[in-house]
C-alpha positions, 0 to 999 in steps of 0.5 A: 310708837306711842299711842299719843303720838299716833293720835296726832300723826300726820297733824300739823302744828296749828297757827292757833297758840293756844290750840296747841298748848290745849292739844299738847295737854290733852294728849299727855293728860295733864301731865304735872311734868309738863312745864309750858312758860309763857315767852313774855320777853316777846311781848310783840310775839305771843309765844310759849316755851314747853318742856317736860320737868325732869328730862331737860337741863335747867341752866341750858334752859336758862342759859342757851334760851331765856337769856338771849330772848331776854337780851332780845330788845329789839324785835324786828317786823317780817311779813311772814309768820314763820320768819319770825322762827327763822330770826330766832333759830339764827340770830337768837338762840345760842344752843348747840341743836335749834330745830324746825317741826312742823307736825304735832307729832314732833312736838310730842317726840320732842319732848319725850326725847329731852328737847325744849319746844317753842311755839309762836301765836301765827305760826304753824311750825315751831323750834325744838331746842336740845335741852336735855339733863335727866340724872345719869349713872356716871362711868365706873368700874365695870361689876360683872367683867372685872380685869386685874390689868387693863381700863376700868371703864364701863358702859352706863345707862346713856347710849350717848356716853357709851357711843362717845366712850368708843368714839374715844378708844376708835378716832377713824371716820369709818366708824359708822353709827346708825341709829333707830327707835324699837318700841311703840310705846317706849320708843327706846333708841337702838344704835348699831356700831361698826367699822365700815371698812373692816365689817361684812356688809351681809352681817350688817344687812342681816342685823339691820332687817332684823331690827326693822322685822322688831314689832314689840311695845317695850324695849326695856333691856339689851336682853329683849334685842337679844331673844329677838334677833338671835339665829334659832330659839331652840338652844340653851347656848347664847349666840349673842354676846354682851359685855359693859366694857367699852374696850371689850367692844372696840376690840370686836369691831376692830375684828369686824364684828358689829356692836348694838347698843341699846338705851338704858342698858350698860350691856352692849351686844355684839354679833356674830358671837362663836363659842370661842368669844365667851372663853375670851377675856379683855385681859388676855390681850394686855398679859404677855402671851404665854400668861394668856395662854396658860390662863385661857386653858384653865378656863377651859379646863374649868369648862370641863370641870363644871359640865362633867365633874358631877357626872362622872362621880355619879357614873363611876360610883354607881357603874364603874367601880373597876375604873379607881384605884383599890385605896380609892375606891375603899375610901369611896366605901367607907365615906358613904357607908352611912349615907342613905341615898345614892349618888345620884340624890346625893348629887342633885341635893347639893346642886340644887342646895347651891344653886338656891344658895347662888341666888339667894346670894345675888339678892341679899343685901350686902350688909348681910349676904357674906354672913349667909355665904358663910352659913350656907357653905360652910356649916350647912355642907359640914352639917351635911356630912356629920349628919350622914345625909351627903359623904365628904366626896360629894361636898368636894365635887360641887364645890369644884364644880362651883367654882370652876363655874365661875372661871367661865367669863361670860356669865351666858354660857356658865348658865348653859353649863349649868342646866347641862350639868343636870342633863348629864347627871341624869344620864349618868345615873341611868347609863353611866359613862355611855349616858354622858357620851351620848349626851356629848355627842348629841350636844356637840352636834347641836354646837356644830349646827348652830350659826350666829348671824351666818357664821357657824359658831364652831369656827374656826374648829368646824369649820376648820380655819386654820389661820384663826387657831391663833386666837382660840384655846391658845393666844400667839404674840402680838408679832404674829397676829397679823390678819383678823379673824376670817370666822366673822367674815371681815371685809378687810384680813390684814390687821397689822403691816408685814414688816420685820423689825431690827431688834 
């Protein structure tokens, strides 16, 4: 809550007109944005219109409030003050959402949030009048979870348009929104989505106490509910996804899982989250499933690839020699014969040349960020080579790595591989192939005792569920997904009839 508007809690709307408008000015110190227009076609009622310029819609203005006023000739008498609003809101005003307020405080709200206020000399309440018009990033193409085939709609910056792209995709009336404000001074709106037939009433009693246990001053991005109301801090891994695919967030809901959408972002959350959700794409459902499933183990190949690629050369050159092929291994030799440092340098020079080089590349301008690319990949890694300071080997390796990287469709978890790629390294050079298994175990371990708002996120691997190995490193057909994942702890198992078809 603002602190304007705790200012003026619990105080209500004077009789005085311009008590109010004087208070209302004060409040906002004298904000120019703030429109306050005298009513003078009711000239029997001294009145006043407020807004603020900028957040209303100009032709709803004029349209849905000053022209019926206007073609109001005849103003009746009534004995009490606030009848007059009341004749007004009913008989007047042809705008989709008119509104009785009776404290200062939803004057203010009022018009922070869009609305349109009209107060009357007399009265000590007032009409607030759904007006609102700020300028909007249309719907578009999602940029950071592109698909070959499926729709390319995503999300924008209004949590009214991202509510009513799901509404499109899911006509039941069990979809529930609920919606509440997170912020003092920002008072950003916070809705939560869910199915409530299909979702678990524990995870949504979680999230919901969570939210209200929110004491912040600003929520500026999804990212802020996200580091709130995670299950535990202490992890590189994200237990919270996010995607800016409305079809991306129907299909979990329909899985049971619950949706937190946040005004001003694109980016909508979604929990429980489990680490298979982030090897998973939108367009694993709309390829055949033998397609799917090839292309879902690649992903986890090149999960693999990118955490222990750099590792392993690091472990094998420096420690297990005897492990490669004789020619292999004198190729190995000979390429870094003229190289002064070790494995070991070699590899965090070019790891972290490239990282520099990945986010230099996310905040050059485009007319000149694919000329960089080029320098940076090409003729520095090239340059690197002739000049005997990394062997050809080491170039291969973390362009592999690189790439595989971004095989990975959520953009989370590849930065955990990243920052775990380094820890690996390290081991590996210290203690070779038993440093990385350590760090293995360790890791898995730490994997297996994380939960996401009350599920394990291993699952369905630990704990195991077998039913839900369907949806995992493989996709079976359509035909044969007939329940919903059990890992979420959906309310309702069956997804499709059990019915059996003449072909």
């Amino acid at each position: 809550m603002s602190t304007a508007t705790q200012s003026s809690q619990g105080q209500r709307i004077s009789p005085n007109l311009t008590e109010n408008t004087d208070y209302c000015t004060k409040l906002m110190g004298n904000s120019k944005d703030l429109m306050i227009r005298p009513l003078q076609c009711l000239h029997k009622w001294p009145s006043v219109m407020l807004y603020i310029d900028g957040m209303v819609d100009v032709q709803i203005v004029n349209h849905s409030i000053l022209e019926p006023l206007l073609q109001t000739r005849e103003l009746p008498d009534f004995s009490a003050d606030n009848e007059h609003l009341s004749y007004l809101q009913n008989d007047v005003l042809v705008a989709s959402n008119v509104v009785l307020i009776n404290e200062i405080k939803d004057v203010l709200d009022a018009l922070l949030a869009g609305f349109a206020v009209v107060l009357l000399e007399g009265s000590d309440q007032g009409l607030k009048i759904a007006a609102a018009g700020w300028e909007d990033r249309a719907v578009g193409e999602p940029i950071s979870q592109t698909v070959v085939r499926g729709p390319m709609e995503g999300f924008n910056e209004n949590l009214r348009t991202n509510t009513g792209l799901i509404r499109k995709r899911i006509r039941d009336p069990h979809l529930w929104i609920e919606e509440r404000e997170i912020g003092r001074v920002t008072n950003t709106r916070v809705a939560v989505v869910y199915l409530e037939h299909i979702v678990d009433q524990e995870v949504v009693n979680e999230l919901r106490s969570r939210l209200d246990e929110i004491d912040i001053d600003a929520i500026l991005e999804s990212g802020y509910i996200e580091e709130l109301v995670q299950d535990k801090t202490g992890t590189i891994f994200p237990t919270v996804y996010n995607s800016e695919r409305p079809d991306t967030v129907c299909a979990a809901l329909l899985e049971g899982r619950v949706a937190i959408i946040i005004d001003g972002t694109p980016f909508v959350l979604l929990v429980p989250a489990l680490f298979v959700h982030f090897f998973q794409s939108p367009e694993d459902y709309y390829q055949r499933a033998d397609i799917s499933s090839l292309i879902r183990m690649i992903r986890y190949l090149a999960f693999f690839i990118a955490l222990l690629a750099p590792s392993f050369y690091i472990a094998i050159t420096t420690f297990h020699q005897e492990m490669l092929p004789t020619n292999l291994l004198i190729s190995l030799a000979a390429q870094r014969e003229g190289v002064p440092f070790p494995a070991f340098i070699e590899a965090i020079l070019m790891e972290l040349t490239y990282e520099i080089l990945r986010e230099a590349g996310i905040r050059i301008p485009k007319t000149v960020g694919q000329a960089v690319s080029i320098v940076g990949t090409l003729v520095i890694g090239q340059a690197a080579v002739d000049a005997g300071v990394v062997s050809a080997a080491m170039v291969i390796i973390v362009s592999i790595t690189a790439i595989s990287s971004y095989v990975i469709p959520e953009n989370g978890l590849s930065i955990s591989v990243r920052i775990l790629r380094f820890v690996l390294m390290i081991l590996a050079a210290a203690f070779g192939f038993y440093g990385i298994l350590m760090v293995l175990l360790i890791t898995v371990t730490h994997l297996c005792s994380l939960r996401s708002f009350g599920v394990s996120y291993m699952s369905p691997f630990a704990p195991y569920i077998g039913k839900d190995l369907k949806d995992t490193i493989f996709r079976v057909p359509w035909a044969r997904m007939k329940t919903r994942p059990l890992s979420t702890g959906t309310a309702n198992e069956t997804r499709q009839a059990n019915k059996k078809t003449k072909r």
